[in-house]
N, CA, C and O atoms as a GROMACS GRO file, in nm:
protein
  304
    1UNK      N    1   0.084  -0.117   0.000
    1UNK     CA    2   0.000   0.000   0.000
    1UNK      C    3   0.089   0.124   0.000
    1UNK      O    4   0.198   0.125   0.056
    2UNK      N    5   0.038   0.229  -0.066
    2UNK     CA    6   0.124   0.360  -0.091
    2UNK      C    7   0.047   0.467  -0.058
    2UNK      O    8  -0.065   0.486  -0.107
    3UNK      N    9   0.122   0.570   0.057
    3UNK     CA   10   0.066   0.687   0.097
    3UNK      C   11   0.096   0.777   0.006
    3UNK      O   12   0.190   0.773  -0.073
    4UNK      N   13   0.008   0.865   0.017
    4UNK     CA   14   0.042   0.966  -0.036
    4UNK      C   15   0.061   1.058   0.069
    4UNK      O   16   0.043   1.026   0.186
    5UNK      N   17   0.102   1.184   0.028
    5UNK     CA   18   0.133   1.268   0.153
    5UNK      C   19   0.025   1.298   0.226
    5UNK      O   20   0.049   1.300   0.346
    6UNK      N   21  -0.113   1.328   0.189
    6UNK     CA   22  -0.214   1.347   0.280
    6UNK      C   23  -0.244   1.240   0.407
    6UNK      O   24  -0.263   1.248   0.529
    7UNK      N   25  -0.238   1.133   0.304
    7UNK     CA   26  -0.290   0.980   0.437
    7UNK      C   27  -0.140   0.974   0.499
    7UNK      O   28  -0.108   0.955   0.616
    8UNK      N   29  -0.058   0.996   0.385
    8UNK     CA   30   0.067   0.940   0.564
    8UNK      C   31   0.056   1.076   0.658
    8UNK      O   32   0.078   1.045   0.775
    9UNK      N   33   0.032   1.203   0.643
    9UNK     CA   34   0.018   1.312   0.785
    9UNK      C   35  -0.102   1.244   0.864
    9UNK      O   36  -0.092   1.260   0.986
   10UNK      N   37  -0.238   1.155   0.815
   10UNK     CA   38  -0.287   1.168   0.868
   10UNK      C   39  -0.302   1.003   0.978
   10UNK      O   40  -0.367   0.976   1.079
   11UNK      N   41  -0.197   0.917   0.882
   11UNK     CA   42  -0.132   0.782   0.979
   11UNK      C   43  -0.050   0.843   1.052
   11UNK      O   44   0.008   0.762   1.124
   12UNK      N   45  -0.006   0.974   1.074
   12UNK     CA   46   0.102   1.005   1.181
   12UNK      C   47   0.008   1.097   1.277
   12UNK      O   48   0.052   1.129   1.387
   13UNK      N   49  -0.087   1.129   1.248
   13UNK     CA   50  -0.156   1.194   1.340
   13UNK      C   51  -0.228   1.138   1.428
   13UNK      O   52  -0.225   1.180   1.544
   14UNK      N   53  -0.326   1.009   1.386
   14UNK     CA   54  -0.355   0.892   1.427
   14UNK      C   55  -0.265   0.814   1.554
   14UNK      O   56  -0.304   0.780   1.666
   15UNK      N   57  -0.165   0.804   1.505
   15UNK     CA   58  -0.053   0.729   1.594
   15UNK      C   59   0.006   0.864   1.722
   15UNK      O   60   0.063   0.819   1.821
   16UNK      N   61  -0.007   0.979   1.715
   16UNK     CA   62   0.051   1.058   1.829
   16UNK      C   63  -0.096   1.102   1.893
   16UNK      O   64  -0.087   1.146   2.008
   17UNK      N   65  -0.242   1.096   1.831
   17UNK     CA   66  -0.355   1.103   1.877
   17UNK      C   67  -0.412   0.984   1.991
   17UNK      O   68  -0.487   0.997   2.088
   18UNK      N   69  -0.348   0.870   1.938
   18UNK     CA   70  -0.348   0.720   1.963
   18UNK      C   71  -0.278   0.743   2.133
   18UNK      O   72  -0.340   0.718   2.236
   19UNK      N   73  -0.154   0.790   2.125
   19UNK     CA   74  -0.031   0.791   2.216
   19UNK      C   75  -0.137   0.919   2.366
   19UNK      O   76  -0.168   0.894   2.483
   20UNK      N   77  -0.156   1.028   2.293
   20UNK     CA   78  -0.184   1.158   2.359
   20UNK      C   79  -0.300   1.078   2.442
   20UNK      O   80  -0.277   1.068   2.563
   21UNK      N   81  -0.454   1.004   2.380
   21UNK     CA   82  -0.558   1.012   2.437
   21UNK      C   83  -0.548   0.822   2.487
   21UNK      O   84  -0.637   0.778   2.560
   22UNK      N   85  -0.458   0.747   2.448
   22UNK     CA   86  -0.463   0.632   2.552
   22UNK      C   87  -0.353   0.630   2.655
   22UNK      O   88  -0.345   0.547   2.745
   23UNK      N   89  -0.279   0.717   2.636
   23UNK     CA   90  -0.138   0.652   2.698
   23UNK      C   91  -0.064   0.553   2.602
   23UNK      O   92  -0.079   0.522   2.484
   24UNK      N   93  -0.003   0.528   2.672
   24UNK     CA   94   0.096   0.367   2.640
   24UNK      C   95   0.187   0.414   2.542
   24UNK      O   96   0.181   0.537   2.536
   25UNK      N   97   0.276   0.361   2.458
   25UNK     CA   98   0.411   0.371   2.420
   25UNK      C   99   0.411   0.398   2.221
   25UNK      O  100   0.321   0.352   2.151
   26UNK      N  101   0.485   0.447   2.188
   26UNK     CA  102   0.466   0.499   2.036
   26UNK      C  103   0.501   0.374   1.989
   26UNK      O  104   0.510   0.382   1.867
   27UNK      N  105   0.522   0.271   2.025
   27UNK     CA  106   0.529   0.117   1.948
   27UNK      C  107   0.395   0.082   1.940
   27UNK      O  108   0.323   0.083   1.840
   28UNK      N  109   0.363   0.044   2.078
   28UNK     CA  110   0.214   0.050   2.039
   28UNK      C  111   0.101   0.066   1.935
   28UNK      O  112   0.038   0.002   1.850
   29UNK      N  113   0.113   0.185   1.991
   29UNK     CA  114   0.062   0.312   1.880
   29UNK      C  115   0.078   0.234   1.754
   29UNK      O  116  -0.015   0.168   1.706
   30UNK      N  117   0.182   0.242   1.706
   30UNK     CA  118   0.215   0.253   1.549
   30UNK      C  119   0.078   0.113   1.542
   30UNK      O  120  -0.038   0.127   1.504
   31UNK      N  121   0.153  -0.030   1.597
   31UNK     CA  122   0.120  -0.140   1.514
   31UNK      C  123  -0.032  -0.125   1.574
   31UNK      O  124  -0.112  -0.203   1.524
   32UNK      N  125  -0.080  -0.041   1.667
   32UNK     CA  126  -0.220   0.007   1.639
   32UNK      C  127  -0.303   0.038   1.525
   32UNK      O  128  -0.407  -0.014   1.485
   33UNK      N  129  -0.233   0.135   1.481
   33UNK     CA  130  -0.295   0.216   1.338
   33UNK      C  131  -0.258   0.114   1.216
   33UNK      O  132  -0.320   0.069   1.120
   34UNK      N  133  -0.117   0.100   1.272
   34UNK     CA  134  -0.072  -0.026   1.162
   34UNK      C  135  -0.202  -0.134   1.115
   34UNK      O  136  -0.244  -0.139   0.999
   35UNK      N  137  -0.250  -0.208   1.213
   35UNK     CA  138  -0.341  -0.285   1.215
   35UNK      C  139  -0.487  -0.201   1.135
   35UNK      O  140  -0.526  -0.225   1.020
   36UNK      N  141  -0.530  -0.132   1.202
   36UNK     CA  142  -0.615  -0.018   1.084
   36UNK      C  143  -0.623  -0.038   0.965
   36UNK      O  144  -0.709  -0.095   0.898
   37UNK      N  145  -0.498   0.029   0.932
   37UNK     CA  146  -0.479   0.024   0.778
   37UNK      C  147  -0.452  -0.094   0.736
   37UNK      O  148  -0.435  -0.102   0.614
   38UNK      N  149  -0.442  -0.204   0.806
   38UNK     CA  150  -0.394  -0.300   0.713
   38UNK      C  151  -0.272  -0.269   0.644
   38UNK      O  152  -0.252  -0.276   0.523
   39UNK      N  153  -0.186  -0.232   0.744
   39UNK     CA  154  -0.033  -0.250   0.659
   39UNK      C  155   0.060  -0.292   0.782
   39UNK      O  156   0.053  -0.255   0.899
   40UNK      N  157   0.172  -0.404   0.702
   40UNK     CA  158   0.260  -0.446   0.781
   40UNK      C  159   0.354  -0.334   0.842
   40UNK      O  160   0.421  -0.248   0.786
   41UNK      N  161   0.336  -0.368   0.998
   41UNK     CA  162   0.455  -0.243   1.065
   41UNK      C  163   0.588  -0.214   0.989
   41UNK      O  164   0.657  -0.113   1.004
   42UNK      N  165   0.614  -0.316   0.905
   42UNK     CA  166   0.796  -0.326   0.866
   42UNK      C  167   0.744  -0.230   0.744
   42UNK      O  168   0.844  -0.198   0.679
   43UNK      N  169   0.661  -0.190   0.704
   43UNK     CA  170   0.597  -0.160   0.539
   43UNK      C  171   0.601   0.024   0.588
   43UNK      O  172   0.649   0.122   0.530
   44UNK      N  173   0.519   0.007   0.732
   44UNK     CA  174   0.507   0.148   0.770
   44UNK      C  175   0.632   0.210   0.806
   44UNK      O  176   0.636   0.320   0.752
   45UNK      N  177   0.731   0.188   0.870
   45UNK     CA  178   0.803   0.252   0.870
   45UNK      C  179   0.885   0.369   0.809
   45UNK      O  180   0.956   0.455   0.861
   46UNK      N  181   0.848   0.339   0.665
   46UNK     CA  182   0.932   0.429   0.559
   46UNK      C  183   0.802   0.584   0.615
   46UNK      O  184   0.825   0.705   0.622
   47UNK      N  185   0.686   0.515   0.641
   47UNK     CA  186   0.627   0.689   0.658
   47UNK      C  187   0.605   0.722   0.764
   47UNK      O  188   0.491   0.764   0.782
   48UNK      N  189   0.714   0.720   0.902
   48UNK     CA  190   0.711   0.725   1.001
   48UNK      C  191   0.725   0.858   0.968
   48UNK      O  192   0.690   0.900   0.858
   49UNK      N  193   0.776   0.934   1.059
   49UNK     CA  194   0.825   1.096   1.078
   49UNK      C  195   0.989   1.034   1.133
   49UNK      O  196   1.011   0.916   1.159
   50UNK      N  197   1.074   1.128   1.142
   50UNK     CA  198   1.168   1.135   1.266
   50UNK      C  199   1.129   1.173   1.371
   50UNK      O  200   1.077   1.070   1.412
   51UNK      N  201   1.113   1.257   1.458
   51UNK     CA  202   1.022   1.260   1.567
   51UNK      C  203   0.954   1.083   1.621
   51UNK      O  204   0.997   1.001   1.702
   52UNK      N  205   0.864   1.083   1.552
   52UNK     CA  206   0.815   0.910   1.610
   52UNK      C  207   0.893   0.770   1.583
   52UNK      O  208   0.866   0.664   1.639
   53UNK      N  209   0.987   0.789   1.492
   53UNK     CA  210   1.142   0.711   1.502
   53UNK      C  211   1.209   0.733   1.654
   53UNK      O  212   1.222   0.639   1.732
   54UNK      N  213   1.244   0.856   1.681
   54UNK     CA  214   1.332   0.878   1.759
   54UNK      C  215   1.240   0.779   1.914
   54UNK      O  216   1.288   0.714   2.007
   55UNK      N  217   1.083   0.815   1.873
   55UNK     CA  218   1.051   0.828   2.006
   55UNK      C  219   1.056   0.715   2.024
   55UNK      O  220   1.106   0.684   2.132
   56UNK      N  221   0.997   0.566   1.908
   56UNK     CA  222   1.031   0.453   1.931
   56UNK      C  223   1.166   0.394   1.920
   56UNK      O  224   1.146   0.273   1.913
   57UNK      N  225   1.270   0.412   1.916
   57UNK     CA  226   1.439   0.401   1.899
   57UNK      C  227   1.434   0.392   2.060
   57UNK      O  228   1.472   0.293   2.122
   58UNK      N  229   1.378   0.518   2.125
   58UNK     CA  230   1.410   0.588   2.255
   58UNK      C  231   1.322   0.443   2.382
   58UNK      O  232   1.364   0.382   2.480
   59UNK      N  233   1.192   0.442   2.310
   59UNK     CA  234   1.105   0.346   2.414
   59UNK      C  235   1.203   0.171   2.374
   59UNK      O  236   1.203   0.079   2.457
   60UNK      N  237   1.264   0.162   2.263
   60UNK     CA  238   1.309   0.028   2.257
   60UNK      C  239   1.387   0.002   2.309
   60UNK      O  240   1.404  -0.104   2.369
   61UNK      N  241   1.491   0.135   2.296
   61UNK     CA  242   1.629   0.098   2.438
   61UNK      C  243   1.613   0.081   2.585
   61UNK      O  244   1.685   0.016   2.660
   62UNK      N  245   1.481   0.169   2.623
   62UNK     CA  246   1.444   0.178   2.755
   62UNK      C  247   1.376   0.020   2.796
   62UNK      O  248   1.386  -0.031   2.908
   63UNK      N  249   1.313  -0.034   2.689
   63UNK     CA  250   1.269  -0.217   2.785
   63UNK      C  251   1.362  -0.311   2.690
   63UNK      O  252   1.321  -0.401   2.616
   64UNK      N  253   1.518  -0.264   2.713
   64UNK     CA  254   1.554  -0.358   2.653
   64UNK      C  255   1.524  -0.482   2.492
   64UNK      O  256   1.542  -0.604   2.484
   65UNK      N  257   1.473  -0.382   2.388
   65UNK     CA  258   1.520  -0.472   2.259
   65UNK      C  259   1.578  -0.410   2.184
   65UNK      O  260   1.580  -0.450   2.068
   66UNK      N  261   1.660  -0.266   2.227
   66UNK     CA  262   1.703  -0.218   2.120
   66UNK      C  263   1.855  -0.208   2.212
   66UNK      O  264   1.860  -0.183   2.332
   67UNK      N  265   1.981  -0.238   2.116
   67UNK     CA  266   2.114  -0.189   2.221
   67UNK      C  267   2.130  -0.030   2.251
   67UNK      O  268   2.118   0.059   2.168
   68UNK      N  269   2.155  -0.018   2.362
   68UNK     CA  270   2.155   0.123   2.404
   68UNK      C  271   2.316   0.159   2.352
   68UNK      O  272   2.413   0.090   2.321
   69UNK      N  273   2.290   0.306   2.360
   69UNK     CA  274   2.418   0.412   2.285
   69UNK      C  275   2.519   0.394   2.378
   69UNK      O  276   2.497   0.320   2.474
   70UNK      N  277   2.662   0.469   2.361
   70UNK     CA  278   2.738   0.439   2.423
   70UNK      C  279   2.729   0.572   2.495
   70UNK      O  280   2.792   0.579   2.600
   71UNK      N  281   2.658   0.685   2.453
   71UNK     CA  282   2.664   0.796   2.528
   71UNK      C  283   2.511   0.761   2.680
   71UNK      O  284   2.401   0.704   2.679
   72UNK      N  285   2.590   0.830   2.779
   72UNK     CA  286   2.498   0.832   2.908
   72UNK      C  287   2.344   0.870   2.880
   72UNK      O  288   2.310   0.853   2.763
   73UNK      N  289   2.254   0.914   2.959
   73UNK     CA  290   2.145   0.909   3.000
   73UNK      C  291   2.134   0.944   3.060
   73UNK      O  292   2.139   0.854   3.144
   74UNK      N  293   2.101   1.112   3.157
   74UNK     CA  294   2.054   1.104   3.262
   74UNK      C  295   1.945   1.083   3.310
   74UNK      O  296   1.864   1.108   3.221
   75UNK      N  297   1.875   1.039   3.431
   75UNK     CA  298   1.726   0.959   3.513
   75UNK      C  299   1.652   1.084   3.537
   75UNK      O  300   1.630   1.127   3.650
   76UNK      N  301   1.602   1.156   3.397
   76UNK     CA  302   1.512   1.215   3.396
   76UNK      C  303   1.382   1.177   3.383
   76UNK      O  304   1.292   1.262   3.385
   0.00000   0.00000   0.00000
């Protein structure tokens, strides 16, 4: 399946709307909407944003499936 720019702003709006009014984690989220549309999470990725990359990069290192950086962290 192929976005065009309108539906992918509005699969990314979906997914931080998703995040804002349930809680829970931008992984989530995604294979939430993912499921929606009927598209494989590995498919969605290319129309992620940066912003919701970073944020899932950020939630994968934090429960352990992603290897963490070599730079620190502070326990903010």
């Amino acid at each position: 399946m192929l976005f065009d720019r309108e539906t992918q702003n509005i699969f990314i709006k979906e997914i931080e709307k998703y995040v804002e009014n349930n809680g829970g984690t931008y992984i989530d989220a995604t294979l939430i909407v993912c499921e929606g549309y009927e598209l494989d999470p590995s498919a969605a990725a290319k129309y992620l944003t940066k912003p919701i990359i970073e944020k899932i990069e950020e939630e994968g290192i934090d429960i352990n499936i992603l290897p963490r950086n070599n730079t620190t962290k502070l326990p903010v």
